[in-house]
DSSP file (Angstrom, degrees, kcal/mol; ACC not computed):
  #  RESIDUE AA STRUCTURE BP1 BP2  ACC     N-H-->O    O-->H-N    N-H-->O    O-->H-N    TCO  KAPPA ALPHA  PHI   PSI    X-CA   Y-CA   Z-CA
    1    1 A X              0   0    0      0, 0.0     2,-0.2     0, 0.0    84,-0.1   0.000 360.0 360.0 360.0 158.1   15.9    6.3   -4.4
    2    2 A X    >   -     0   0    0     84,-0.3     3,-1.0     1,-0.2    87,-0.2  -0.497 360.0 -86.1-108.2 146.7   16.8    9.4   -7.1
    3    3 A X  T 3  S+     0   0    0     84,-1.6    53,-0.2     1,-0.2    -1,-0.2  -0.387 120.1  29.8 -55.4 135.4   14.3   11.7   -8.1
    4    4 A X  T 3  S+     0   0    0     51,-0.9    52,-0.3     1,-0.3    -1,-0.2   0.453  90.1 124.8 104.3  -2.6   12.2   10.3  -11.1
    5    5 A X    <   -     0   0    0     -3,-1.0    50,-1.7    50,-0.3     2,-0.6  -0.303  54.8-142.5-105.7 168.9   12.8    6.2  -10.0
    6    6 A X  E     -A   54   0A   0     48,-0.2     2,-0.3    -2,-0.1    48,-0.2  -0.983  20.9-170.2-141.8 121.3    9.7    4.3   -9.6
    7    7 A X  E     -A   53   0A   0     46,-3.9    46,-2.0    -2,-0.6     2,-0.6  -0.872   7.1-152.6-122.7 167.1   10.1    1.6   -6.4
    8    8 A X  E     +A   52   0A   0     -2,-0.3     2,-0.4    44,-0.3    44,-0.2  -0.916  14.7 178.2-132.2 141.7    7.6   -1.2   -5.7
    9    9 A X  E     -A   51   0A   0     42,-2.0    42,-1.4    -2,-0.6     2,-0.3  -0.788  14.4-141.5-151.0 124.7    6.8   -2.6   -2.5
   10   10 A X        -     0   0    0     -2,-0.4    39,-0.1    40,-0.2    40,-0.1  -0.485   9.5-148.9 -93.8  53.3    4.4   -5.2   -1.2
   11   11 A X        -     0   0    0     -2,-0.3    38,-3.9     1,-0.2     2,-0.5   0.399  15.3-163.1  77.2  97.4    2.1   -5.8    2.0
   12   12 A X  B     +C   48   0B   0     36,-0.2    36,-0.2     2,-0.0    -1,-0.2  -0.894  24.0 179.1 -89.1 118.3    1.9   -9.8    2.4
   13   13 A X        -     0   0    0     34,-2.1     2,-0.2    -2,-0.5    34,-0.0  -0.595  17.6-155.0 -84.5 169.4   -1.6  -10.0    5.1
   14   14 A X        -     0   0    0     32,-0.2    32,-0.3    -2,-0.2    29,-0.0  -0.383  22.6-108.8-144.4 117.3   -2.9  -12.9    6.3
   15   15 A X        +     0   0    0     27,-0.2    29,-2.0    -2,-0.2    30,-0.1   0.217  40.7 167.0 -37.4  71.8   -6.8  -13.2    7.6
   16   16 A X        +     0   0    0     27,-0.1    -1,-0.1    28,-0.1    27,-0.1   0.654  42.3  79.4-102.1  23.1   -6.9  -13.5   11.1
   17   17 A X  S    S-     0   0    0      2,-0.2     4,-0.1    25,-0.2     3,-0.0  -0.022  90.3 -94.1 -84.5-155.2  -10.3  -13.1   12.0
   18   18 A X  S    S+     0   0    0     25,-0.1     2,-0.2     2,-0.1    25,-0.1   0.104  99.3  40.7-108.3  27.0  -13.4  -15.4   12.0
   19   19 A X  S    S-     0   0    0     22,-0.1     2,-0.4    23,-0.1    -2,-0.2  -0.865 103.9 -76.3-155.0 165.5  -15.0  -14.4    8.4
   20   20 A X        -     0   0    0     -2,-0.2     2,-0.6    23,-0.1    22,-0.2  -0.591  43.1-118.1-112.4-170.4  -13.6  -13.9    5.8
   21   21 A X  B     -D   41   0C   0     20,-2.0    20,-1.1    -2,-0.4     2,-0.6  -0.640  27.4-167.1-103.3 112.8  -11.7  -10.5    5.2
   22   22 A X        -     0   0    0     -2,-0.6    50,-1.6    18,-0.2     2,-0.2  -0.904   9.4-152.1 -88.0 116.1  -13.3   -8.0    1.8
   23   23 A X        +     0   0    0     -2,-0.6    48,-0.2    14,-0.4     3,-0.1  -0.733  16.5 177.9 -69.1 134.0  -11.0   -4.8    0.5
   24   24 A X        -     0   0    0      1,-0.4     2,-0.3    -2,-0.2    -1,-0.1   0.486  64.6 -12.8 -98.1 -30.4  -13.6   -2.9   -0.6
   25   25 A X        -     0   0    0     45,-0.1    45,-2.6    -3,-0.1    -1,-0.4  -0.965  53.8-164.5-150.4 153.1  -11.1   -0.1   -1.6
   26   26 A X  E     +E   69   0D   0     -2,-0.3     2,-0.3    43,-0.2    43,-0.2  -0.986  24.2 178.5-146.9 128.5   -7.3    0.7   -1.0
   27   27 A X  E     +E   68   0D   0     41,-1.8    41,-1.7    -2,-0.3     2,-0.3  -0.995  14.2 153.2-149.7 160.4   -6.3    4.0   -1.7
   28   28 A X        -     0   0    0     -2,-0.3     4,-0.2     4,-0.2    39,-0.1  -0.870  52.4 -43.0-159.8 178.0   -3.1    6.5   -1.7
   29   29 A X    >   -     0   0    0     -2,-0.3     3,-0.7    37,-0.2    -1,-0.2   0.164  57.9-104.9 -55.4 160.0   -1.7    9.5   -3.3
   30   30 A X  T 3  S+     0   0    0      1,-0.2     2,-1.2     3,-0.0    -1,-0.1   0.967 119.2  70.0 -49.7 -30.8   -1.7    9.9   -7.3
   31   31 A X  T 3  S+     0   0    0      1,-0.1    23,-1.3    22,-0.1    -1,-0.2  -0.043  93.4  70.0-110.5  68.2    2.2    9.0   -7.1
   32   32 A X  B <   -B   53   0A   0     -2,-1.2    -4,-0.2    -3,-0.7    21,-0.2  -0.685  66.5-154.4-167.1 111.4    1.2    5.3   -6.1
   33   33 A X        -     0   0    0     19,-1.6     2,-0.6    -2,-0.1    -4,-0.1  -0.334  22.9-155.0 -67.0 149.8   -0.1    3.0   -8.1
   34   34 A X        +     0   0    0     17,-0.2     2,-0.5    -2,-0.1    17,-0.2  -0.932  20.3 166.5-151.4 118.5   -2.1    0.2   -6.1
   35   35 A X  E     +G   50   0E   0     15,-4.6    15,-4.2    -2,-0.6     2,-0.4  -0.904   9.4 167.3-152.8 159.6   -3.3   -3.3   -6.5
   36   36 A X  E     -G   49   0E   0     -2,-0.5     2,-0.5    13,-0.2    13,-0.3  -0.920  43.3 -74.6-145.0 160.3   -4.5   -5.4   -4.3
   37   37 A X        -     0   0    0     11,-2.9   -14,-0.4    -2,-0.4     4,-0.1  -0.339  39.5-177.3 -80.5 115.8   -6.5   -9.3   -3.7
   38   38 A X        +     0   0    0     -2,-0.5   -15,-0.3   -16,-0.1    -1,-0.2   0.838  54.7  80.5 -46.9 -49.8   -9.8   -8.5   -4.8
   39   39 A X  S    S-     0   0    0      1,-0.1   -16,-0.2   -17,-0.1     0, 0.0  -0.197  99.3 -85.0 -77.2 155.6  -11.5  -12.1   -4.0
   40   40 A X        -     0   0    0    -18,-0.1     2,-0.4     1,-0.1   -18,-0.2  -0.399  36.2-129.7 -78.2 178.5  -12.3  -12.6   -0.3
   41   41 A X  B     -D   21   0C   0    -20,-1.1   -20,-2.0    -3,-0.1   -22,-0.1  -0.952  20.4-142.0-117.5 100.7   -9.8  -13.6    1.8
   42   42 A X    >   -     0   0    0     -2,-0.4     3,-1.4   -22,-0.2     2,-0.3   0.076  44.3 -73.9 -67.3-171.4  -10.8  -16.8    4.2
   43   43 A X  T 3  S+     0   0    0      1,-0.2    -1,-0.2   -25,-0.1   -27,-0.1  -0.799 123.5  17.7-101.1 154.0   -9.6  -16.9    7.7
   44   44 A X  T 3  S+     0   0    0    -29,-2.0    -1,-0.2    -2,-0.3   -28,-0.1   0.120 106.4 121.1  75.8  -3.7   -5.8  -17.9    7.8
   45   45 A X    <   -     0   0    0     -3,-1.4    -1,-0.3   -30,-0.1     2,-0.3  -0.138  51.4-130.2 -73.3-175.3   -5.6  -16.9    4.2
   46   46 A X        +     0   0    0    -32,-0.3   -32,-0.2    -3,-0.1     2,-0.1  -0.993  25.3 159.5-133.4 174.4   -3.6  -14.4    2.6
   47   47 A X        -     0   0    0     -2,-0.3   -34,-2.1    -6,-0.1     2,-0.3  -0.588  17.3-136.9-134.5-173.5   -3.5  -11.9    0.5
   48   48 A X  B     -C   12   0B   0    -36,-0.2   -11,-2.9    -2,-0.1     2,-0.4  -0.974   6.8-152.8-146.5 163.7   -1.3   -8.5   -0.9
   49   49 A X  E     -G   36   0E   0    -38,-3.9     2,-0.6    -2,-0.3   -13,-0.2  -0.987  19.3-149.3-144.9 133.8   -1.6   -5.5   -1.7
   50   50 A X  E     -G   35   0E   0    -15,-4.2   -15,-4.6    -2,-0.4     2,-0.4  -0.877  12.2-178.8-111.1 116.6    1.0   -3.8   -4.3
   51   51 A X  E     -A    9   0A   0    -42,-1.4   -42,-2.0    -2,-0.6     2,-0.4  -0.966  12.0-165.2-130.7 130.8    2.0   -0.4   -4.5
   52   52 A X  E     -A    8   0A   0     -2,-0.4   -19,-1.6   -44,-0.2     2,-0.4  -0.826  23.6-156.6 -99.8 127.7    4.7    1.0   -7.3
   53   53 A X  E     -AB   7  32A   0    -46,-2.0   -46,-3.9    -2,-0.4     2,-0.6  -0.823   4.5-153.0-110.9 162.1    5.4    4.2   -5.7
   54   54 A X  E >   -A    6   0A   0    -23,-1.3     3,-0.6    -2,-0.4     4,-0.3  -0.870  12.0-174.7-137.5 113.6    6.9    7.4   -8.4
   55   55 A X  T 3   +     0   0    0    -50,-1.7   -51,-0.9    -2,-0.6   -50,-0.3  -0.085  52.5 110.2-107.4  43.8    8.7    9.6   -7.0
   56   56 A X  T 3  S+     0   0    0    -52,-0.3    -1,-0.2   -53,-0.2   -53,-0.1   0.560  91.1  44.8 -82.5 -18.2    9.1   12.1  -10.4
   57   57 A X  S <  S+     0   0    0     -3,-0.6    -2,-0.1     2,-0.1    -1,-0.1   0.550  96.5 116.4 -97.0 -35.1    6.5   15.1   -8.2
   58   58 A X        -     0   0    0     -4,-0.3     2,-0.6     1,-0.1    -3,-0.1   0.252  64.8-132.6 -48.4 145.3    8.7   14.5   -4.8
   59   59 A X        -     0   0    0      1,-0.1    27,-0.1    29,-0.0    -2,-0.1  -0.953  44.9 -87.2-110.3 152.3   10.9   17.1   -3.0
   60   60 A X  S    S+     0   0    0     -2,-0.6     2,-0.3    25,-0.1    27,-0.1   0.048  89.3  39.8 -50.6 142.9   14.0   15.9   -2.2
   61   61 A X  E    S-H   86   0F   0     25,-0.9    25,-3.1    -3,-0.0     2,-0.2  -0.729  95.0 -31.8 103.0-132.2   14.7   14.0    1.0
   62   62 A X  E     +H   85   0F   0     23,-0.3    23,-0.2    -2,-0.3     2,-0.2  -0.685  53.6 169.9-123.7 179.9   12.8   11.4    3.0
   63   63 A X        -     0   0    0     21,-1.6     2,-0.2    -2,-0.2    21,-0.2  -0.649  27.9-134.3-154.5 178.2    8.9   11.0    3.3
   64   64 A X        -     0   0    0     -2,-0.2     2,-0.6    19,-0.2    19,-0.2  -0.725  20.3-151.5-151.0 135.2    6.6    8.5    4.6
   65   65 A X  E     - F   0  82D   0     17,-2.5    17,-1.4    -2,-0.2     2,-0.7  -0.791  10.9-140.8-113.4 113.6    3.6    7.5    2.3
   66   66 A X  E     - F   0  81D   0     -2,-0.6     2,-0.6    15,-0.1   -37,-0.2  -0.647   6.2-157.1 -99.5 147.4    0.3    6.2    3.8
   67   67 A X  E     - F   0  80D   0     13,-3.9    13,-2.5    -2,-0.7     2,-0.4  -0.817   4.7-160.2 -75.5 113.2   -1.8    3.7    2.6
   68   68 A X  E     -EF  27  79D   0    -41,-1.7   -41,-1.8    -2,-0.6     2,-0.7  -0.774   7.5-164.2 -97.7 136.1   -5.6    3.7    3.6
   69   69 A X  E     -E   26   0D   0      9,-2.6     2,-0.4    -2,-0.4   -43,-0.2  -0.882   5.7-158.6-138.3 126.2   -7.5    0.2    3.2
   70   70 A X        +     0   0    0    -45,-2.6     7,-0.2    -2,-0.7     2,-0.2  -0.603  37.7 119.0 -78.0 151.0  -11.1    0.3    3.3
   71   71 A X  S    S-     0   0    0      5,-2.4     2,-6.9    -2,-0.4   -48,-0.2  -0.587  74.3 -60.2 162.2 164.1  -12.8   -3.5    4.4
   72   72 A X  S    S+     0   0    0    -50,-1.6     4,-0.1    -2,-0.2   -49,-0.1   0.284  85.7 123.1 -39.5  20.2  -14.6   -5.1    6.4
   73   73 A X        -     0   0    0     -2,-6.9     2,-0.3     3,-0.5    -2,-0.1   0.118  65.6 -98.3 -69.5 179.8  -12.7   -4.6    9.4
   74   74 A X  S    S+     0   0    0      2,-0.1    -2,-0.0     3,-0.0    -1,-0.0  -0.947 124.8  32.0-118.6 140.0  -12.8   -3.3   13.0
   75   75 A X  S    S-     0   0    0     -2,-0.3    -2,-0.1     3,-0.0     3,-0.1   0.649  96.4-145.0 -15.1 164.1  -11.6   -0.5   12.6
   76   76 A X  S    S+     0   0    0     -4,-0.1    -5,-2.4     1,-0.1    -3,-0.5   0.903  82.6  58.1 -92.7 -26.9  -13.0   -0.2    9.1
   77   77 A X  S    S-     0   0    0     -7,-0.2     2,-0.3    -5,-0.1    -7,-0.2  -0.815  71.2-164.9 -85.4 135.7   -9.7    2.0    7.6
   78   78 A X        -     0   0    0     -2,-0.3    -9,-2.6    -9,-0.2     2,-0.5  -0.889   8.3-140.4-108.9 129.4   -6.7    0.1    8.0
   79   79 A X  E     -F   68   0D   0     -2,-0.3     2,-0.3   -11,-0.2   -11,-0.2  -0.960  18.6-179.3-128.2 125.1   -3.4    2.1    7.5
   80   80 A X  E     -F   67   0D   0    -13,-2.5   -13,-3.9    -2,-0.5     2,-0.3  -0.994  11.5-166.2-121.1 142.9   -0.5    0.6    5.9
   81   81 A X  E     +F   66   0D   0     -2,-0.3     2,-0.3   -15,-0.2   -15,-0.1  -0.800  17.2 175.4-127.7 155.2    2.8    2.6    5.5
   82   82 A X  E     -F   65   0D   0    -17,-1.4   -17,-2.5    -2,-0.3     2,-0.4  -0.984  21.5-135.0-147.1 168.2    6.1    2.6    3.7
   83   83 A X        -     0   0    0     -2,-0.3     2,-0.2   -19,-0.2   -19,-0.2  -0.950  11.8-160.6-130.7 126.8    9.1    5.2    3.7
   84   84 A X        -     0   0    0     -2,-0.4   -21,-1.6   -21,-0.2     2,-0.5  -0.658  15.6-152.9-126.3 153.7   11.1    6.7    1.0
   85   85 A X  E     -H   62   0F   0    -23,-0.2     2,-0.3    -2,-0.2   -23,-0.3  -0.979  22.6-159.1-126.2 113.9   14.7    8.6    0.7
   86   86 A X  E     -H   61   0F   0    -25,-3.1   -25,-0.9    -2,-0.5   -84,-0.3  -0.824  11.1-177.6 -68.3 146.3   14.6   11.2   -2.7
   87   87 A X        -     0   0    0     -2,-0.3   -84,-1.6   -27,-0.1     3,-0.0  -0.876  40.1 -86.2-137.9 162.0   17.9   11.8   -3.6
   88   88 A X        -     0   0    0     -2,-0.3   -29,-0.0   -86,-0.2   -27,-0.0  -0.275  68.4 -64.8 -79.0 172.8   18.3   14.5   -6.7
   89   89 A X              0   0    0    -87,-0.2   -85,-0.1     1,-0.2   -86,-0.1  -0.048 360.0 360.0 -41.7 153.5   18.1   12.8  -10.7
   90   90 A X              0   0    0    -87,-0.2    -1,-0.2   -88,-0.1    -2,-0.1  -0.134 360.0 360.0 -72.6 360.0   21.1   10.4  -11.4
């Protein structure tokens, strides 16, 4: 992606425990925008979590950006990740 480009990418889950599965919070750097399914999640459902990530603050060249997800898990942080190329401004 070029410096300044805004990419979006989305994290399909689905519930595989035996309760069902509360985000209480999902959180990442300022240059990532975040949503994610609020309502609980039953087991076998699913759910996403959406992050547009803005890569106008970036230094050139490739990155990898983590996601932390707080919820009722075991562990209790959950780490989800995605990976990015900067290339200078078009």
């Amino acid at each position: 992606m070029h410096k300044g480009e805004s990419k979006e990418v989305t994290f399909i889950f689905t519930n595989t425990g035996t309760r069902d599965l509360l985000i209480e919070v999902v959180t990442a750097c300022k240059c990532t925008d975040l949503l994610w399914t609020r309502e609980p999640v039953p087991p076998g459902g699913s759910g996403a979590i959406q992050a547009v990530f803005h890569s106008e603050t970036m230094e050139l060249g490739p990155l990898e950006k983590i996601i932390d997800i707080i919820a009722n898990t075991n562990p209790i942080v959950i780490e989800a990740t995605f990976k990015a190329n900067i290339l200078p401004a078009k």
